[in-house]
Every structure is written in structure tokens, then in C-alpha cells.
C-alpha positions as CSV (number, residue, x, y, z in Angstrom):
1,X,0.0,0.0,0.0
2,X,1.1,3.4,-1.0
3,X,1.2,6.4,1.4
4,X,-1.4,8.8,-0.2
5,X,-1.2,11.7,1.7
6,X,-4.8,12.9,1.3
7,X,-5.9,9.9,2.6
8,X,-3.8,10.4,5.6
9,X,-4.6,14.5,6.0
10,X,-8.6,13.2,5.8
11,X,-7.7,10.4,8.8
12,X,-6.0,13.2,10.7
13,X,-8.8,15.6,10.6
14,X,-11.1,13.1,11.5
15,X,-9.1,11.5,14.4
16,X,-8.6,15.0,15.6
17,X,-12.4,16.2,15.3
18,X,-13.1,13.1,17.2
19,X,-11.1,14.3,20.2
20,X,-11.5,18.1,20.4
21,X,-16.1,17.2,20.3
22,X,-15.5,15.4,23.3
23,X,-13.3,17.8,25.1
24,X,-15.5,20.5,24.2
25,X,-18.9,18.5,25.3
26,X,-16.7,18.3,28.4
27,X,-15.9,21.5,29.4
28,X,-19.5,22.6,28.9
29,X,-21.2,23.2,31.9
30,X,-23.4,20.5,33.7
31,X,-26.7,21.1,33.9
32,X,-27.6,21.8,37.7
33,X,-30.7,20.5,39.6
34,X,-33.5,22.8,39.6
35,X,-33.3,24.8,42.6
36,X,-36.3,24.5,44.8
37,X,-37.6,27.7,45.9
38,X,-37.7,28.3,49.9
39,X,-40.9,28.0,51.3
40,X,-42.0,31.4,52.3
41,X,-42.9,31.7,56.4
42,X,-46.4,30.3,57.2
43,X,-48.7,33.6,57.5
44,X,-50.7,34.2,60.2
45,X,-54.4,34.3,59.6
46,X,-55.7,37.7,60.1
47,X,-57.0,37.8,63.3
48,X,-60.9,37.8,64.1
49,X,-62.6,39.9,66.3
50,X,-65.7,38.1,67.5
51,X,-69.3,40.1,66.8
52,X,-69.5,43.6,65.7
53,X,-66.4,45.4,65.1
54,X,-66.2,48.9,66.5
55,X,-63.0,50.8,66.0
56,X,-61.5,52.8,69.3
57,X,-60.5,56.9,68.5
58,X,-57.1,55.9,70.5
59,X,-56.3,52.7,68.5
60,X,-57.1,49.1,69.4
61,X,-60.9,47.6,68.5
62,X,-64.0,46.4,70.5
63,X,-66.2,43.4,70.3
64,X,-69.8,43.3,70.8
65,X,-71.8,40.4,71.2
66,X,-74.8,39.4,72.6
67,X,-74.2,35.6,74.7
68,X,-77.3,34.4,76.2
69,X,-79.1,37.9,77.1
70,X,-75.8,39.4,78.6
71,X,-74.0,41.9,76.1
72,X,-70.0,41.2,75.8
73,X,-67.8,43.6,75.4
74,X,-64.3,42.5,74.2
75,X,-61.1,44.4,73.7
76,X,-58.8,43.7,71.0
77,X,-55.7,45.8,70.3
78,X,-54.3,47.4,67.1
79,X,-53.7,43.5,65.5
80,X,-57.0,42.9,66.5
81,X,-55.7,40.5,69.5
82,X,-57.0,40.3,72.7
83,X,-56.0,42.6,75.1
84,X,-57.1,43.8,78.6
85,X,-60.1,46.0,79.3
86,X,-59.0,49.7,79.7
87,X,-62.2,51.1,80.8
88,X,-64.5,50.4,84.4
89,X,-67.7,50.9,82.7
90,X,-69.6,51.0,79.9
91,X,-73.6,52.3,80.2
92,X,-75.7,50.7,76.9
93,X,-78.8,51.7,76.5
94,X,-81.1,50.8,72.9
95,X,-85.4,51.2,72.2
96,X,-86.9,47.0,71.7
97,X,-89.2,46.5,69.4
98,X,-91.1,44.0,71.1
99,X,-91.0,46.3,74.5
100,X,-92.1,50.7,74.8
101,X,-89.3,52.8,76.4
102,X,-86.0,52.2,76.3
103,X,-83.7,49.3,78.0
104,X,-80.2,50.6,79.6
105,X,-77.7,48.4,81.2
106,X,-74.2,49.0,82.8
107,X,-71.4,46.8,81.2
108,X,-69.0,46.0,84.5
109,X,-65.9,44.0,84.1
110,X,-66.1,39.9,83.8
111,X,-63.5,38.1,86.4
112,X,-61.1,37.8,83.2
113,X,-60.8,41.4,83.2
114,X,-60.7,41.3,78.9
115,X,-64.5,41.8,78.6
116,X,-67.2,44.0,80.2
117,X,-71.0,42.0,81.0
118,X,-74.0,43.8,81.1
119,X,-77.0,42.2,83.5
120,X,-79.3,39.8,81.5
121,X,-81.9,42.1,79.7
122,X,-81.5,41.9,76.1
123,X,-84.4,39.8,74.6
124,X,-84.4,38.8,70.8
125,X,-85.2,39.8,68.1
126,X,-82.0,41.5,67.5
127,X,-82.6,44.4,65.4
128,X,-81.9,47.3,67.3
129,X,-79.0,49.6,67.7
130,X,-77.3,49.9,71.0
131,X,-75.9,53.1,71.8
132,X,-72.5,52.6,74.3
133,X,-70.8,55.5,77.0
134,X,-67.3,54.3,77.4
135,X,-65.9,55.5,81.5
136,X,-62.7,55.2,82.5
137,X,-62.2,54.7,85.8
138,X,-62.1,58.0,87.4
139,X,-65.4,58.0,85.7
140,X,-64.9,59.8,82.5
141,X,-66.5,59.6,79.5
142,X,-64.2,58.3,76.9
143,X,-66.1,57.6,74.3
144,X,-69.7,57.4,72.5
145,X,-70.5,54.8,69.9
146,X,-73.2,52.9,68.4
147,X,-73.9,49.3,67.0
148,X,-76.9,47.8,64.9
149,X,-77.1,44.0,66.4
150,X,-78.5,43.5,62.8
151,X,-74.9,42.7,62.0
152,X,-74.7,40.1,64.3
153,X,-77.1,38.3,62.7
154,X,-75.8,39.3,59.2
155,X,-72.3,37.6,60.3
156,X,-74.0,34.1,61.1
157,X,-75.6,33.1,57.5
């Protein structure tokens, strides 16, 4: 066999493409694992003030409710957690429908101290509004607001 030196040029090439493709496929960079993204922080649920929500002037929140025939008075602070009652009294006072004149009550502090009671007047139905006189304990009014029970029932169906 003769030496044919195009032959051997062709075999050269080829035996040297054959090496640098692998060297090349090599150097390339392995693919990595996906990266699994970090599970964010659980979130707290937003907290729930039971009843009627009634914003304070000073920051914070109360609760109304009605348990039994006692109205509850609960106090929730700027998160809307519970927090301790900051008043001595409330007076509440609303017009029945199924009675003339009007009812009044005085809210006094439960042996929690986180909610105020009144005595065990209010009768169903619920659809009246109360009207509440917030004391602090030297007495002072605080503050005046008012609540339609309506919503009470409106937040059960």
C-alpha cells in the first residue's frame, strides 16, 4: 500500500475532530438540579374579632356580642388580638321592638378582666341599635358609639 497523503490529511482531521467534540462537550457546563424555591414563612391568619367590630379613636378595637341575654364587650388591640379592658364601665342603652321605652344596662368588668357584661336584659329579636358611653375609671366619658345587632345576625348566614 502506497502512502497517499490525502488519505492520511482526511484520517488526521477526522481523528482530531473526534477528540477536540468530546473535550468540548466536556468543558460545557453540567446542567444543575432545579433549585427548589424556599418556602415562604407560614402567614398568620388575620385575626378575628368576634361580633360587631367597633374601631377605638385611640387605637385598638371592641367586640360586641350578645351571649345568652348578657352583652359582651371584648377588647382587641391594634392586631386585633385580645387585650385587657381599659375602661370600668360602659352604660348601653337601645329602644326594643317587642317592648315601649328604652332598656339601659351597665357593662362592668367579667373576672377575666378582657371583657365587660352587662345584667341579662336583652331579649331577641335583635334588630336594634345599642348606643354605648365608654368610663374610665375615674369615671370619664371616653367615648360614644353605636352598633346595629342586625350585624350580628348578618355575620351568622
Amino acid at each position: 500500500m502506497k502512502f497517499n497523503p490525502a488519505v492520511a490529511k482526511s484520517l488526521l482531521m477526522a481523528a482530531s475532530i473526534g477528540m477536540v467534540v468530546p473535550l468540548v462537550a466536556q468543558t460545557a457546563p453540567k446542567p444543575s438540579k432545579p433549585t427548589v424555591p424556599a418556602k415562604p414563612a407560614p402567614e398568620e391568619p388575620p385575626a378575628k374579632i368576634d361580633g360587631i367590630t367597633l374601631p377605638r379613636s385611640g387605637g385598638g378595637f371592641l367586640g360586641l356580642t350578645v351571649e345568652g341575654a348578657r352583652l359582651v364587650l371584648k377588647f382587641y388591640d391594634a392586631d386585633k388580638k385580645p387585650a385587657d379592658a381599659d375602661l370600668s364601665r360602659v352604660a348601653a342603652r337601645w329602644t326594643p321592638v317587642n317592648r315601649k321605652g328604652e332598656e339601659r344596662s351597665m357593662l362592668n368588668p367579667d373576672e377575666t378582666g378582657k371583657a365587660l357584661i352587662s345584667t341579662p336584659v336583652v331579649r331577641p329579636p335583635l334588630v336594634f341599635r345599642v348606643y354605648l358611653t365608654l368610663f374610665d375609671a375615674s369615671g370619664a366619658v371616653q367615648e360614644n358609639m353605636a352598633a346595629d345587632l342586625r350585624e350580628l345576625d348578618a355575620a351568622k348566614e
